[in-house]
C-alpha positions in Angstrom: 53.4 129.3 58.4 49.8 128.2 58.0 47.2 129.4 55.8 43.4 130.3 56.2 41.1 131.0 54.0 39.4 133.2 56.9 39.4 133.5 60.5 36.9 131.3 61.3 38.8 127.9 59.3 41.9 129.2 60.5 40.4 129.3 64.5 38.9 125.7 64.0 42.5 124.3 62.8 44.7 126.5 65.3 42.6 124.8 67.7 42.4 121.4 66.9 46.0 122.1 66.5 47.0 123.9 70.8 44.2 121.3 72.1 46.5 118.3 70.5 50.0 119.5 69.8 49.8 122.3 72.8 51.9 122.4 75.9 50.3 122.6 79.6 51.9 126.1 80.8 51.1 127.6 83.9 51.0 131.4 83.3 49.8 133.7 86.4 48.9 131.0 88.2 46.6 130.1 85.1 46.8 126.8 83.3 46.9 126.7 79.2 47.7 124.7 76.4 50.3 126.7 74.6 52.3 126.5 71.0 55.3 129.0 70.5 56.5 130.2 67.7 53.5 130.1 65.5 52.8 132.1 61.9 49.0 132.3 60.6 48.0 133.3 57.3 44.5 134.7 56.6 44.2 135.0 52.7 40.4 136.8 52.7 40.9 138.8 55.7 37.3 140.3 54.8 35.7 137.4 55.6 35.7 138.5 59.5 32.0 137.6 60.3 31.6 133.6 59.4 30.4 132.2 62.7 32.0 128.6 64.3 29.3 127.1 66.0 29.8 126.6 69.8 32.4 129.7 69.5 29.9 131.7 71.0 31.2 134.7 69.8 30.1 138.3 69.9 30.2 140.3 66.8 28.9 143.5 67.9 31.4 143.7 70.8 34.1 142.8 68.0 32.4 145.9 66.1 32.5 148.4 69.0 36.2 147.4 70.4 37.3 147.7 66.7 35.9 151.2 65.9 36.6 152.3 69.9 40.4 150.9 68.7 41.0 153.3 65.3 39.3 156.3 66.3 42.4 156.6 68.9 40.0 155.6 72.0 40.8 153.5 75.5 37.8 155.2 77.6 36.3 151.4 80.0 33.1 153.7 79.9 32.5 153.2 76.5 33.8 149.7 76.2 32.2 148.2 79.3 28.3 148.6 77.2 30.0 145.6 75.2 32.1 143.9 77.5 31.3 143.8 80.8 34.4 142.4 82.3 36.7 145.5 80.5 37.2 146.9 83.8 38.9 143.9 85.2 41.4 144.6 83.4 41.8 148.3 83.7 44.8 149.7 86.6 42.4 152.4 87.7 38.9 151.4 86.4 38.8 154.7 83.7 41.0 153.2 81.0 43.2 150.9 79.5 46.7 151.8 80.1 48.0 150.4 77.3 44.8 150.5 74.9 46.1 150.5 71.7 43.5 153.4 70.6 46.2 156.4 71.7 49.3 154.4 70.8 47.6 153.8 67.4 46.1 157.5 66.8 48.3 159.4 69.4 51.5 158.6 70.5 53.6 161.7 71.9 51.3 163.5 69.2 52.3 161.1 66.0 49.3 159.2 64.0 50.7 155.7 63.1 47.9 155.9 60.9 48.2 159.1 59.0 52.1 158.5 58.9 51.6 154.8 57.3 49.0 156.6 54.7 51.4 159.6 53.9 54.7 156.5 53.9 52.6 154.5 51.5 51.2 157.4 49.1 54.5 158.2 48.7 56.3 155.3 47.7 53.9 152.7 47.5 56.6 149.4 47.5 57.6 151.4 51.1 59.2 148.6 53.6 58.5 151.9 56.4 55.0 150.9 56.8 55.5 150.4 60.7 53.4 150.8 63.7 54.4 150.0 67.0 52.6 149.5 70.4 54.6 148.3 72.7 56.4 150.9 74.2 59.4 150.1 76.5 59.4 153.2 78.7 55.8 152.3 79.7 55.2 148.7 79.6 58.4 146.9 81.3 56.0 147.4 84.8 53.3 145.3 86.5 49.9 145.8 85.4 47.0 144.3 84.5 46.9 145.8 80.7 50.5 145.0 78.7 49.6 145.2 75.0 49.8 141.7 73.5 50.2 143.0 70.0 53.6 144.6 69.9 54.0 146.0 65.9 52.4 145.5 62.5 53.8 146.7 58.9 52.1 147.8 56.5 53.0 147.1 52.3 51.5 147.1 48.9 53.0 144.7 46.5 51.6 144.1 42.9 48.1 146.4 44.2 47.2 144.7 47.4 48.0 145.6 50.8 49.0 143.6 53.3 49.5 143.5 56.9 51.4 141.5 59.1 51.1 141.3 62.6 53.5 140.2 66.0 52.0 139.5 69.0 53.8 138.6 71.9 50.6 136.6 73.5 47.5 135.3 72.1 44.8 133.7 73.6 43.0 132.1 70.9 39.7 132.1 72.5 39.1 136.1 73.5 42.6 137.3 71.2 43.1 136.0 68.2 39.2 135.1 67.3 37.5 137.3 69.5 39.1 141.0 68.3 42.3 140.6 66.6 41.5 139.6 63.1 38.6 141.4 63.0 40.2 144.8 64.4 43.2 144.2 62.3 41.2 143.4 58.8 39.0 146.7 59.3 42.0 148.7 59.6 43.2 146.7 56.6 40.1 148.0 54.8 40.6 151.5 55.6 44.2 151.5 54.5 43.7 149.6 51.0 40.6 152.6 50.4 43.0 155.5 51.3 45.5 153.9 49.5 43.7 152.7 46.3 44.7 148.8 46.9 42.9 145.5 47.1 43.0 143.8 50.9 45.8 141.3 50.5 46.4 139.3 53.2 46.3 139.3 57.3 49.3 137.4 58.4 50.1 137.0 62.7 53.4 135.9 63.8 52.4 134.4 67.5 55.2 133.7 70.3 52.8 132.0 72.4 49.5 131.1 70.9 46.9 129.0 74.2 43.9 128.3 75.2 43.4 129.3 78.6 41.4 125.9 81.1 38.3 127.8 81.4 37.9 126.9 77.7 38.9 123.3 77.2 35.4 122.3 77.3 34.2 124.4 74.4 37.4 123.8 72.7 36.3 119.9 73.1 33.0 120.8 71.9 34.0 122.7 68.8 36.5 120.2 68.0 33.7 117.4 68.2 32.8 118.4 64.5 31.5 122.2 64.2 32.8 123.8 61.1 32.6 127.3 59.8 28.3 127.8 59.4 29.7 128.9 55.5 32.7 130.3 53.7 32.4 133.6 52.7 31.8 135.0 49.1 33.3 138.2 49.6 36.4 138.6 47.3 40.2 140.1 48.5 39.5 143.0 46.5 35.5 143.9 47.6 35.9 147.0 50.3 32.7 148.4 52.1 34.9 151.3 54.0 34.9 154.7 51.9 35.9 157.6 54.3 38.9 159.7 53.1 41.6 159.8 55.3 40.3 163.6 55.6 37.3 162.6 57.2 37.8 160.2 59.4 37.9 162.4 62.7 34.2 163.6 62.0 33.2 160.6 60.6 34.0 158.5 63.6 32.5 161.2 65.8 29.5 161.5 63.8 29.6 157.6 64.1 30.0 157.6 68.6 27.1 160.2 68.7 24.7 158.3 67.4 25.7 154.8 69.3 25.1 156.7 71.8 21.6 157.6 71.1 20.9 153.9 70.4 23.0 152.7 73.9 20.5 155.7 75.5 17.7 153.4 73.8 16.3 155.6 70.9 17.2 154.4 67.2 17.9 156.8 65.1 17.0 155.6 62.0 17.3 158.7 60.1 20.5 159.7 61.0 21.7 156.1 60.0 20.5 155.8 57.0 22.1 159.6 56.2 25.3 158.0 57.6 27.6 158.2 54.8 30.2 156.0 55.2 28.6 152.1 54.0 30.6 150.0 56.7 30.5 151.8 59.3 26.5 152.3 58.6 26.1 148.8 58.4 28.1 148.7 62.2 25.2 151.1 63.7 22.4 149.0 62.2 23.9 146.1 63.9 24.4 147.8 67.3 20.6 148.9 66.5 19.5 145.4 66.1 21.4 144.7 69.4 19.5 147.3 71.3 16.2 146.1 69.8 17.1 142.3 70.9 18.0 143.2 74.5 14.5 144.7 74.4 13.5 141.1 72.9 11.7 142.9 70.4 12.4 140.4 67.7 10.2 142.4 64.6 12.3 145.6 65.6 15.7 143.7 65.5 14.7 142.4 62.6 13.6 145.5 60.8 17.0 146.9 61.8 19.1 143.9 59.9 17.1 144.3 56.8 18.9 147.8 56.9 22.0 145.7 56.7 23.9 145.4 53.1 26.4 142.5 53.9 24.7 139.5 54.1 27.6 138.0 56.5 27.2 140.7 59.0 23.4 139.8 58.9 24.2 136.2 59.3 26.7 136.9 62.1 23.8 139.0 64.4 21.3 136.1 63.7 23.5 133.5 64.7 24.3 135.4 68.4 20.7 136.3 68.3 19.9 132.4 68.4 22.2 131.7 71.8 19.7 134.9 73.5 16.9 134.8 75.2 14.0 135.5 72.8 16.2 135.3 70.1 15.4 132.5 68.2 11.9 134.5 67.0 14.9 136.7 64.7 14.0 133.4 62.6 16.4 130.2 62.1 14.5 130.3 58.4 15.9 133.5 57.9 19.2 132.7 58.4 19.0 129.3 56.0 17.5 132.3 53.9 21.2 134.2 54.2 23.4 131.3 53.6 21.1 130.3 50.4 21.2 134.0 49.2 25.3 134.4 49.7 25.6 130.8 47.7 23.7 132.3 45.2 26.0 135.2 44.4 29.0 133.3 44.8 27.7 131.4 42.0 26.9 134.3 40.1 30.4 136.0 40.6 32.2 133.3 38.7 29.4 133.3 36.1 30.1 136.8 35.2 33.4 136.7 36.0 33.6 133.8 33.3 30.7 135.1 30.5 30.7 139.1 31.3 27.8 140.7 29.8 26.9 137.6 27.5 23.8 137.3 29.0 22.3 140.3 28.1 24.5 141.3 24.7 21.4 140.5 21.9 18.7 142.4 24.2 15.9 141.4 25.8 14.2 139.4 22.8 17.8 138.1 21.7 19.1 136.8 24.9 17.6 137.1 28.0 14.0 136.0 27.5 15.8 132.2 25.1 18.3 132.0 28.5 14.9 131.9 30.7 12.5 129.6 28.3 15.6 127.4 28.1 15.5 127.3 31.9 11.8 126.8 32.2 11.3 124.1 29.8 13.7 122.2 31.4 11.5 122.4 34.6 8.8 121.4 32.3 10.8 118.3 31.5 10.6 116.9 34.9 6.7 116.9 34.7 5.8 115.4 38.5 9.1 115.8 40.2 10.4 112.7 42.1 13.0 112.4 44.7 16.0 111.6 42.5 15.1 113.9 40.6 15.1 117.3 43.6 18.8 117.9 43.1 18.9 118.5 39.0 16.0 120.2 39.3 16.7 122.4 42.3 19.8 123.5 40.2 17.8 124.3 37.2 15.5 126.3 39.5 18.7 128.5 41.3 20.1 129.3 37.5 16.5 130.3 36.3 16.2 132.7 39.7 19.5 133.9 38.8 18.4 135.0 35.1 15.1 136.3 36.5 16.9 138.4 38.7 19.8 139.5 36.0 16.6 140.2 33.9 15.0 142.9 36.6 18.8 144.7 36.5 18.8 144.8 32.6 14.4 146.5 33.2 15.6 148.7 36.3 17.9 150.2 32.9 15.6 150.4 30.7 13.4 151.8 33.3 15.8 154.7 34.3 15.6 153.9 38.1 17.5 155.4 40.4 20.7 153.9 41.6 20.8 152.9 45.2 23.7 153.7 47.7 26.5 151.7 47.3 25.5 150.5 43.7 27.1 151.9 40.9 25.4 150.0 38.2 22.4 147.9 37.6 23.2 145.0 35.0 27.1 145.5 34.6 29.2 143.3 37.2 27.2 142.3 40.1 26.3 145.1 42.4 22.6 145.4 40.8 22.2 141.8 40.9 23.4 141.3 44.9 21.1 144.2 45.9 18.1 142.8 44.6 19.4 139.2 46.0 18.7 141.3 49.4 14.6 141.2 48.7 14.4 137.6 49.0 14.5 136.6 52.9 12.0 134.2 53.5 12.8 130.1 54.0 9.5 129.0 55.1 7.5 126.1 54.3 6.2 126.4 50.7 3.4 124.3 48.6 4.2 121.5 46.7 7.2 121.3 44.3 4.4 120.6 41.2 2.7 123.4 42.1 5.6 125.4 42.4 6.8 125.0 39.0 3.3 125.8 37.8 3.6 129.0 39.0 6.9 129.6 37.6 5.7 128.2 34.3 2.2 130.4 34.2 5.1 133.7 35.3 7.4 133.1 32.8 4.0 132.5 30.0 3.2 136.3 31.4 6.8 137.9 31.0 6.6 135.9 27.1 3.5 137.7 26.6 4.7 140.8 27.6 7.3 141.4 25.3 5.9 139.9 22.8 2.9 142.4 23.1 5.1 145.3 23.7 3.1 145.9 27.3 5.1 149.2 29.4 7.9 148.6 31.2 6.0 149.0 34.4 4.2 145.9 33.2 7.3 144.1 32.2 9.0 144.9 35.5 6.1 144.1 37.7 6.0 140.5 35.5 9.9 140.3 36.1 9.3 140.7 39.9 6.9 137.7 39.7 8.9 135.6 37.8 11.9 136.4 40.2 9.7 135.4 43.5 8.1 132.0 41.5 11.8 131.0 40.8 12.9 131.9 44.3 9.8 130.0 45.9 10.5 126.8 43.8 14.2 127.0 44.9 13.3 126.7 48.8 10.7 124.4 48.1 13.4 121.8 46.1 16.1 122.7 48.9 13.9 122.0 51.4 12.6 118.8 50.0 16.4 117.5 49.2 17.4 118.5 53.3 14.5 116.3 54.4 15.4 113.2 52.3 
């Protein structure tokens, strides 16, 4: 068995590995390279939106066949908005036969789901974790829908659940890439939420893994040297999904309601933002965004992924947004913007998972304001910053926007300020820190790097002043904010400059 850090390395190795090692097969009168007997380990199965360039895949019809998939659905009406060709393979243009919505949610009147949750609360190291959809009374028949996933099992082991997953037949192109991971790691979610667990890991077992002729060109073209866009920051243990089990019937339908207000072309902004449920939210904004980019309304589509909380997801829409029509004015710069930003709290996540609270343990004159001056006169050091010099200085610059930003959590504290949705504190751990991360978007072209770190220099003189004066915490967050948006500024302008050289 191989292993993957996420779906997107594992997709660029599986297919070096058919296109090279793969056997020509002629299957329905269809040509494809094809390995048997394969096993694929995805270790960060939450990592399901890092985009392979020339993949050309589509994230929002991933979202809508995943969601149309657990709430027990296999309607082509619904489907058919997101992918066009669903019908073709439908035996009577209504439905697919063998969807694996009802078999999932509703076979003979027994939900796999709720019976895996009741297993697993029970007797948590349960090896009776099973769901099956391949059913033998139906499916030994010809027709154009035979499920290609046959079972997965479900287990918890040492606090994190994992799933593993046979599949009789996997095209790697529409199959494996296209829906299953992502399908199968959102259920994954659910199931480590209802059953208090981290996501472990995602692991296939494939009896015939190809990659059907119409795709050897792109294959050719992936394998000509695209790479994942970025790996992921999200951890095995970081879940957005947080529906109880309870509510999942009226959540989902609260959740197909408003799609289809948006597929009617109205955005419903309020009833999004009221949605409760923070993956599933973020999963309306994108089909929002969608809507808004059909439109080629660029500002609008925009708007909509600002909504967004996981910066992947956001990265994932801009990406397809950049093969549309239009669709490059959802700026290129924005999306630099998005893989800078999710660098950035990777980087913090091991800092605080390495120091903890350090930082901030001797207060705001004690340690946060010496961890900043030490930061700026470092800058101060490289007086007119040359070209050998734009690397150590650009890393000086991301760990002083780091500290600026860790100082607005530690104010928004001292301030009293209300906690946003999904964050649960503002200085402890990193949630405060990543939703302020979310303000900065901009990757434009900035003024010089010398006047850059003037700013930053004059800011944190102000912030100094501040505390040492005493001024109100309105003042002190206000000087905070500057500081934050200097250091930011001076990190785009050093990236920017070290790209170009």
């Amino acid at each position: 068995m191989s292993s993957h850090r996420n779906q997107a390395t594992a997709f660029v190795d599986l297919l070096e590995r058919v296109m090279r090692r793969g056997e020509r097969t002629t299957v329905r009168g269809y040509e494809t390279r094809e390995l048997r007997h394969v096993g694929v380990q995805i270790e960060r199965p939450l990592e399901r939106y890092v985009p392979v360039p020339s993949r050309r895949g589509d994230v929002f019809a991933s979202i809508a066949e995943t969601v149309w998939v657990l709430a027990g659905r296999n309607d082509v009406d619904f489907l058919s908005e997101y992918l066009p060709r669903a019908g073709e393979f439908s035996d009577d243009g209504r439905t697919w036969r063998a969807g694996y919505g009802p078999r999932l949610r509703n076979w003979n009147g027994i939900d796999q789901l709720a019976e895996v949750v009741a297993i697993l609360s029970e007797e948590s190291t349960s090896r009776r974790g099973s769901i099956v959809l391949f059913d033998p009374a139906e499916d030994f028949q010809v027709s154009k829908d035979i499920p290609c996933t046959n079972w997965l099992n479900v287990s918890i082991r040492h606090g994190r659940l994992d799933i593993d997953v046979a599949v009789r037949s996997n095209d790697l192109f529409w199959g494996f890439s296209g829906i299953n991971v992502f399908e199968w790691s959102v259920m994954q979610e659910m199931l480590a939420f209802w059953l208090d667990s981290d996501v472990g890991g995602l692991a296939f077992w494939i009896s015939s893994l190809h990659v059907y002729e119409r795709h050897y060109a792109r294959a050719l073209e992936i394998m000509r040297g695209a790479q994942p866009i970025a790996l992921g920051v999200r951890t095995p243990a970081q879940r957005n999904f947080a529906t109880p089990f309870s509510e999942l019937e009226g959540t989902f339908s609260d959740w197909f309601a408003i799609e289809g207000m948006i597929r009617a072309g109205g955005i419903p902004a309020a009833e999004i933002r009221a949605f409760k449920d923070p993956l599933l939210r973020d999963f309306l904004w994108m089909l929002a965004a969608r809507k808004e980019q059909q439109r080629v309304d660029a500002d609008a589509a925009q708007a909509w992924l600002d909504e967004i909380t996981d910066p992947e997801l956001v990265r994932a829409a801009r990406e397809f947004f950049e093969r549309r029509p239009g669709g490059g004015a959802v700026h290129r710069a924005s999306a630099e913007g998005e893989i800078l930003k999710l660098e950035i709290a990777e980087l913090h996540r091991a800092k605080t998972s390495t120091y903890g609270d350090s930082w901030k343990r001797h207060g705001e004159v004690g340690s946060i304001l010496p961890n900043i001056d030490r930061k700026i006169d470092r800058l101060r050091n490289f007086d007119r910053i040359a070209p050998e010099d734009a690397e150590s200085a650009s890393d000086t610059a991301v760990d002083l926007f780091v500290y600026a930003l860790k100082y607005r959590t530690f104010l928004a504290e001292q301030q009293g300020l209300g906690l946003p949705h999904g964050v649960s504190r503002w200085s402890d751990g990193v949630e405060g820190f990543e939703y302020l991360l979310n303000e900065y978007d901009s990757f434009g072209p900035r003024e010089s790097s010398d006047r850059a770190v003037s700013d930053v220099m004059a800011a944190g003189a102000a912030v100094r002043t501040a505390v040492t004066k005493q001024l109100p915490i309105a003042d002190r967050v206000r000087l905070a904010e500057d500081l934050a948006a200097s250091a930011w500024d001076l990190v785009v302008v050093l990236l920017t400059r070290r790209s170009s050289t």
